[in-house]
Every structure is written in C-alpha cells, then in structure tokens.
N, C-alpha and C positions, 0 to 999 in steps of 0.2 A: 329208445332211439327215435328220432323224429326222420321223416324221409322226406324234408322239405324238399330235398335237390335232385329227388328225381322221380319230381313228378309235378304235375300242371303249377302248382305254385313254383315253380323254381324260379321265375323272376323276379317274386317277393325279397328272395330274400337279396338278389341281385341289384333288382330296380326300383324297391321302396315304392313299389305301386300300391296305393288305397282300394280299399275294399270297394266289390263292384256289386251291385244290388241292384235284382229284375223284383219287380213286384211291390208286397209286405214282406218284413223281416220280422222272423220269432221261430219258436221250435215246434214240433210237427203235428203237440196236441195242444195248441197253446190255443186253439177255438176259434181262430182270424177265419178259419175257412167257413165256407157256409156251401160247398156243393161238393158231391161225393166226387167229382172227378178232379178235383185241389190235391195238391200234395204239396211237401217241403222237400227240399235239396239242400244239402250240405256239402262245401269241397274248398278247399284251400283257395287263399285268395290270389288271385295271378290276374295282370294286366292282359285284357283281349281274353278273359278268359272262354274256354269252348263251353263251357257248363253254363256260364250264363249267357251267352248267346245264344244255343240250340234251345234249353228253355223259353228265352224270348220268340223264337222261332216257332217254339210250338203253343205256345197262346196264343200267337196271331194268326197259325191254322185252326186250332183246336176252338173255337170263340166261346167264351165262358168260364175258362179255364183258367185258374191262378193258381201260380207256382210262386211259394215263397220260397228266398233264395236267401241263405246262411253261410254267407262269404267269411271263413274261419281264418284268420292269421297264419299263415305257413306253420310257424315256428310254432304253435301251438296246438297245431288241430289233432297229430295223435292223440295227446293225452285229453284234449275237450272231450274230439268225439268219441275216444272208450268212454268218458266217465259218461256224459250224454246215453249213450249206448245202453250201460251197466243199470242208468238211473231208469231208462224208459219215456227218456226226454228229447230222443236223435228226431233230427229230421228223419221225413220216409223214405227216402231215397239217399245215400253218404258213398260220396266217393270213399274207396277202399284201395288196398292196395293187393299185386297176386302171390297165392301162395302164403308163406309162413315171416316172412323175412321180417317183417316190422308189427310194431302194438295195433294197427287197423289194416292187417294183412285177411283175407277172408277165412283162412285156413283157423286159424285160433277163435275168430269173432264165430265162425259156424260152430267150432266145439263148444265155446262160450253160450250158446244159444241165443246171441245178440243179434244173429243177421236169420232172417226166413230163407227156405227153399224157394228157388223161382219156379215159372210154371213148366219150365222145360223147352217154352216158344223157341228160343234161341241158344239151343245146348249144340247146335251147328256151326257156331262162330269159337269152340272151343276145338282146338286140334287135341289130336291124341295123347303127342306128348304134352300140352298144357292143360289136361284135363285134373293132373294132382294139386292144381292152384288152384283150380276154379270150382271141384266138385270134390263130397263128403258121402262116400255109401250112396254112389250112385247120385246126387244130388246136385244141382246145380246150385251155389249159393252168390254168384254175382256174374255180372255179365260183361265180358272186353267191354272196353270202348274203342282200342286203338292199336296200332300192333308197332310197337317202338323199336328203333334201332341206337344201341350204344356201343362207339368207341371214339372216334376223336370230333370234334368239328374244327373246322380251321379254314382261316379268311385264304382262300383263292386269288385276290386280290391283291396279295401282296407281292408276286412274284417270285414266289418262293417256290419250286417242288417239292411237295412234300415226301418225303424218306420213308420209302417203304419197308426198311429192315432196320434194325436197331443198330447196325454196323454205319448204315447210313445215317441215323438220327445223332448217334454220339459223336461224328466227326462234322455235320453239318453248326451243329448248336456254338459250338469255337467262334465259329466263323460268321456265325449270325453277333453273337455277342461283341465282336469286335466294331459291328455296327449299333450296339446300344441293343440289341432286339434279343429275345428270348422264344424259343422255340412255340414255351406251352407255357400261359399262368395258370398258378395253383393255388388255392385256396387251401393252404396248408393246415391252418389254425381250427380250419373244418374239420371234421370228423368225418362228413358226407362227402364232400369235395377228396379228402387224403384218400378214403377207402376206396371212391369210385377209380382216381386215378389208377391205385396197384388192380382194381378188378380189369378195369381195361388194360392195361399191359398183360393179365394172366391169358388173356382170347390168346394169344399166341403162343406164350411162355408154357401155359397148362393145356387150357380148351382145345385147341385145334391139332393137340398129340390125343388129345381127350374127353372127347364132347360129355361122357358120362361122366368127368369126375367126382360132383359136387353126390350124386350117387351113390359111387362106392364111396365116398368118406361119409356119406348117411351109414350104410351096413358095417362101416369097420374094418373095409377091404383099404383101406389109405389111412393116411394123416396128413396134413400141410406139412410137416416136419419130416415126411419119408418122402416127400413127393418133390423132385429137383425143381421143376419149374416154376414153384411157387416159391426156391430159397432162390432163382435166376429172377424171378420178377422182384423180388423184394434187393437183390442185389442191384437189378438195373436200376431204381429209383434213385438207388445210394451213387452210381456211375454218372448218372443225367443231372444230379444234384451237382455236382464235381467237375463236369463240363460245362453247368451252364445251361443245361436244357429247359431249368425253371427259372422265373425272372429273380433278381434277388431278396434274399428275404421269403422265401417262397414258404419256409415251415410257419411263419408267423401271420401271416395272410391273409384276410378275408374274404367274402364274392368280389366285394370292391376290387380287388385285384384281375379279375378277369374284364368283367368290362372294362376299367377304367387302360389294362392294359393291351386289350385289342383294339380300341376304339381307338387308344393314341399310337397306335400301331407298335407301341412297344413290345407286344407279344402277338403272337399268331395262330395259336391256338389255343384249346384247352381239354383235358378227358370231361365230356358230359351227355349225357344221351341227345341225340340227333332233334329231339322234339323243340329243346331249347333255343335255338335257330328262329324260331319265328318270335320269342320271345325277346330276342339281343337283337333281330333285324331292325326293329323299326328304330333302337336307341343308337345301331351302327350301319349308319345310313353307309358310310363308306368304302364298308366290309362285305365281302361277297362270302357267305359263308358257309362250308361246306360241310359232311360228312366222310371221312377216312377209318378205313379200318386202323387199329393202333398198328406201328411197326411190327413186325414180326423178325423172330432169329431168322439167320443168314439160311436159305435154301429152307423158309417154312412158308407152308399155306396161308395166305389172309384168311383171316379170321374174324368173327362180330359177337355181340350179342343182336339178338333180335327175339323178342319175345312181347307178348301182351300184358304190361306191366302194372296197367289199373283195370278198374273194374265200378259198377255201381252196384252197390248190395240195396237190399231193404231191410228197412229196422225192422226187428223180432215182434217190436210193441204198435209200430204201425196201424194204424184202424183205416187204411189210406192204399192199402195192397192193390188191390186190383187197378185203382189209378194208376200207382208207379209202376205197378207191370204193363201197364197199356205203354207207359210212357218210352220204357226200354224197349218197347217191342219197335215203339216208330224209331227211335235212335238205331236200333240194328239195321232199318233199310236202306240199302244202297245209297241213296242220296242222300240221308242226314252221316251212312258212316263216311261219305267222300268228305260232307263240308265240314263235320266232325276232325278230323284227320289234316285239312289243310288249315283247319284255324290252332289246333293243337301242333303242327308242323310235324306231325307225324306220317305213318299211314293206313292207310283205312280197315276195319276187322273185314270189311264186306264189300268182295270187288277187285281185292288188291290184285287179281291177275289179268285183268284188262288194266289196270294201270301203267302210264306211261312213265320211267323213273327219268329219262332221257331227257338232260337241262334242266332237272331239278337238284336240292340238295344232295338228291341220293344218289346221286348218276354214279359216281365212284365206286359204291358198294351193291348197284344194282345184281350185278352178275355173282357176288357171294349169294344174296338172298335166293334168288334163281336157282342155283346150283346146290343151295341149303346150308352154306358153310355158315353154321351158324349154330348157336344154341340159347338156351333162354339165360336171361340173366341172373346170377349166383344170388344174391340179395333176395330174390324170391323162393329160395328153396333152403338158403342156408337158416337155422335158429337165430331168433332177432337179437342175439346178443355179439354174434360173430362179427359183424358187417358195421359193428360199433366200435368194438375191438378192431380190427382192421384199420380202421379211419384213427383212432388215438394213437395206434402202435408206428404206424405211417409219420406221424409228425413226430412222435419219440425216436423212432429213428434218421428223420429229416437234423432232426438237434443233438444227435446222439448219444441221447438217454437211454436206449434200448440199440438192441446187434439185430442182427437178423435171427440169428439161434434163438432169443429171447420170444420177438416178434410170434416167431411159428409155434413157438408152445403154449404162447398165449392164444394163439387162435386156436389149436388143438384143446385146450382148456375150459374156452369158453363153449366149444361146440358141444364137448359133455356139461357143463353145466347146469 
C-alpha cells in the first residue's frame, strides 16, 4: 500500500508539483559529504514542502552544515525507501510513517532492524497512548513531527452550513445538487482517497461509541462484521452515493476530482486529513477552507481523529547518527515544532497548549481536541494490508461489485492474514 494521501506528499499526487531540492542530491553513503555533521533526508515530494524548508533553515543556523535532500515521488517512495532501507543505501534521516499501518510504518522497519533506536532526547513528545507506534521494548524508534487532525475539510466560503449529523448531510446533498454542487469530491478510483472517506465516517459510526475499538479487534474481542457501526458506515456511503452526496461519477475518480472540484466550486468538501489545507490553499485562492468533524448519527458526540501520524527515523546503516539526532533534537524545539506545523498546516508536537486554534482552520474542532474526543487514526494501528482492502472494497461497492456483507469479511480476512 502506498500512503501517498496521507501524508506530506499528498499534493503530489493532487497538484503534480516537481520535486524540491535543498542542497546536493544522492544517498546517505554516496561520499558528497565531507563533515561529520552532513546528513541526508529522504521524504515524499510535496510542493512548500516542511522538510525541505526546516532543513534549509537549519543550514543557514547551523553554518557548515549540508543536508542533502532526497525529494522521492509520492507514489513511489514506500516501496524506494524499504528497498533503500533493506539495501543499506536510505538516506540518514527518512520520513516514516506511525505505528504499523503501512510498508515504512516504524513499527515493522524497527522489527526489520532497518530503523536505529533514538537517544531518548525527545521520548516526551510521545503521549502514552502513542507510545505503541513510536517505541519497540522500551525504545524509541522515530520521533513526531506534527500532530494531525482528520475528518472533513470544507470551503467555508461557500455559504453553505455545514451538516453536523448524517440526518442532516442526506437531506442537505438533494438540495445542493439541484444547484449543480456536490456536498464532498471523492477520489473514488483511489484506494487511499475510498478508504480514508469510510474511516472518517467510522469517528462517529464506530469510534466515538468506541475509542478502543481498533484494540479489541487486535485481541479478537470484535470483528468489522459483528461490529454495527462499521455495517452503518459502509451503508451510509451506499445512502450518500444515492442522494448525491458525491459529485458524479465519484467511484471512478481521481485527486483531479477534488481540487478541480472545489476550486470550480462544484463540490465543497472532501474526507482528508486537516494538514492538506495548506497544501489546496495556495492552488484555491478562492476557497476558505476548513476542518469539520465528519457528520455524526442523530443524538451522537463529534467525533475526530487526531493523532501524530509521521515521524523521522534514522537508517540502521547510517555512519551519520549523532548528526541526525542532533538534527531532531532542534526540530523538537518549540519554535521549529511551531514553524514545522504551520508550513505542514498542521499542529505543533511541542507547545500545542498555548496554541491559539481560534480563526484558524481548526477553530471548529478546537473544543473536541480540548475536551479529548478524539482518537488516533485507525491506519496506524490496523495491519498494512487492511486499510488497502478498505480503500478497494469502497469503490467495489461504490459500482456494486461487492455488498456490504462482502466488504466486512473482506476486511475481517485481511486483518488475519
């Protein structure tokens, strides 16, 4: 599974932005360096990227210092940088993703002995409960960068309120439609795009009766298949499909479908993590665009993800350690996690409780975060093969190849697998 869409490259595959390059380019033992405090970076490529920015940042504090910078094509960089990885050719420093959920998730790379132990500096920016994505036997093996919010975003701008209960969302979408406009584009045809959408419907359907559930269906106290709210989320998609809540054509789709249809204000929202925002801002100058919890049933709590969803590891083969860990250590401080955080459109690992949410994207979901209604996102804790399946089963039954019965045993299936 590749996790182009949720995470710093997701405007790659949105906005066809070319790779950004701070420095020399090459891999981490390729000999360019000539001072023990040089390292390499590797991370998907994303227009405005924060990785190569905070880099550039830190050369022009640090004077001497050259970071070469290994801007990887979205759609390709799981499978580059395990084989990089495997081979003993990664850069020293590779973004990663948290927990188990994808092929450069930290959890498999640490078992793999691909990724080193950090020194510990920053095992404070790890909360309790995110401590099973981030640490192996006590270890720390990569360190937040950012602490992300997902469930809806949606342009403000349009005059539309948006529908805080699914009662409300099914009978608004009629009504928008009869003005040409579609509630939410979906990137149907995606696999990343389908899955993300039914996750973000589940914060209400499943999560917020159940913040542990992705837990007990670890131990074998559940199934997707015994569990109502995940056959009521995979129902409402088939309901929202049927009103109109997706633009047309929605199972056949591409990213092209999101910006091209909020920007012509054909559609108004879309399910994608809140970070994306700064990435769609600058291409929709005209769109004011926000974060919302997804809809929730009639008389339920809002509900989010909100969890620390990347991370930077160091390669195992590395001869460049103590650089990269010096490096992470400045990235953890206050001021690189603030300007970290607003260039990624996210928010900050370090600080975030003097942050002000008020007039920003988050301003709508401020008081969930507060309040804690929240849990980390499923994708990081579920087996990398689930969250794929998800995303395929979504579009088979968008064109109804697959039922929902089907759907759920497939994910039941794949989580033993």
């Amino acid at each position: 599974m590749t996790s182009t869409f949720l995470r710093r490259g997701v405007a790659v595959g949105v906005l066809g932005a070319a790779a950004i390059a701070v420095g020399l380019t090459g891999c981490a033992n390729s000999g360019a360096q000539e001072s023990s405090d040089d390292f390499s970076l590797s991370y998907p490529v994303a227009e405005n990227s924060p990785y190569a920015a905070m880099a550039e940042k830190y050369m022009k504090t640090h004077k001497g210092v050259t970071i070469t910078l290994n801007a990887i094509p979205s759609d390709s960089y799981d499978n580059l940088l395990r084989t990089e990885l495997q081979s003993g050719n990664a850069s020293d420093v590779v973004m990663a993703t948290a927990g188990s959920g994808t092929p450069v998730s930290l959890i498999p790379l640490a078992d793999a002995g691909l990724v080193s132990a950090l020194d510990g500096t920053t095992a404070d920016l790890v909360g309790d409960a995110n401590r099973p994505q981030f640490f192996v036997d006590d270890e720390m093996f990569g360190q937040p960068t950012d602490f992300g919010v997902t469930g809806t975003i949606f342009d403000s701008a349009a005059g539309v309120t948006y529908p805080t209960t699914t009662d409300e969302m099914l009978g608004v979408c009629p009504a928008l439609n009869a003005d040409g406009v579609s509630l939410y584009a979906m990137a149907g045809r995606v696999p990343i795009n389908a899955g993300l959408t039914a996750i973000s419907l589940a914060a209400g359907q499943v999560y917020s009766q159940d913040p542990e559930w992705d837990e007990k269906r670890a131990s074998g106290e559940t199934t997707f298949a015994s569990t109502s709210g995940w056959q009521n989320t995979l129902q409402l998609i088939l309901d929202m499909q049927a009103v109109g809540c997706f633009q047309p054509g929605a199972e056949g789709a591409g990213f092209e479908a999101i910006t091209g249809g909020i920007g012509q204000g054909a559609s108004l929202g879309a399910f994608l993590p809140g970070g994306v925002i700064a990435q769609l801002g600058p291409a929709l100058p005209d769109a004011q665009l926000v974060v919302e919890a997804a809809p929730m049933p009639t008389g339920g709590a809002p509900f989010i993800f909100a969890s620390s969803d990347y991370a930077l590891a160091i390669s195992a083969a590395s001869d460049r350690k103590d650089a990269a860990q010096a490096y992470l250590n400045w990235l953890a401080e206050p001021e690189q996690a603030q300007e970290y955080a607003e260039l990624a459109g996210s928010l900050p690992i370090t600080g975030i409780a003097d942050v002000d949410l008020g007039g920003t994207a988050y301003a709508a979901v401020a008081d969930l975060l507060e309040a804690g209604s929240y849990t980390t996102l499923p994708v990081n804790v579920w087996p990398p093969a689930v969250f794929n399946v998800l995303g395929t089963d979504v579009q088979a039954l968008l064109t109804g190849q697959k039922d929902v019965d089907q759907v759920l045993a497939d994910l039941d299936a794949a989580w033993t697998s």
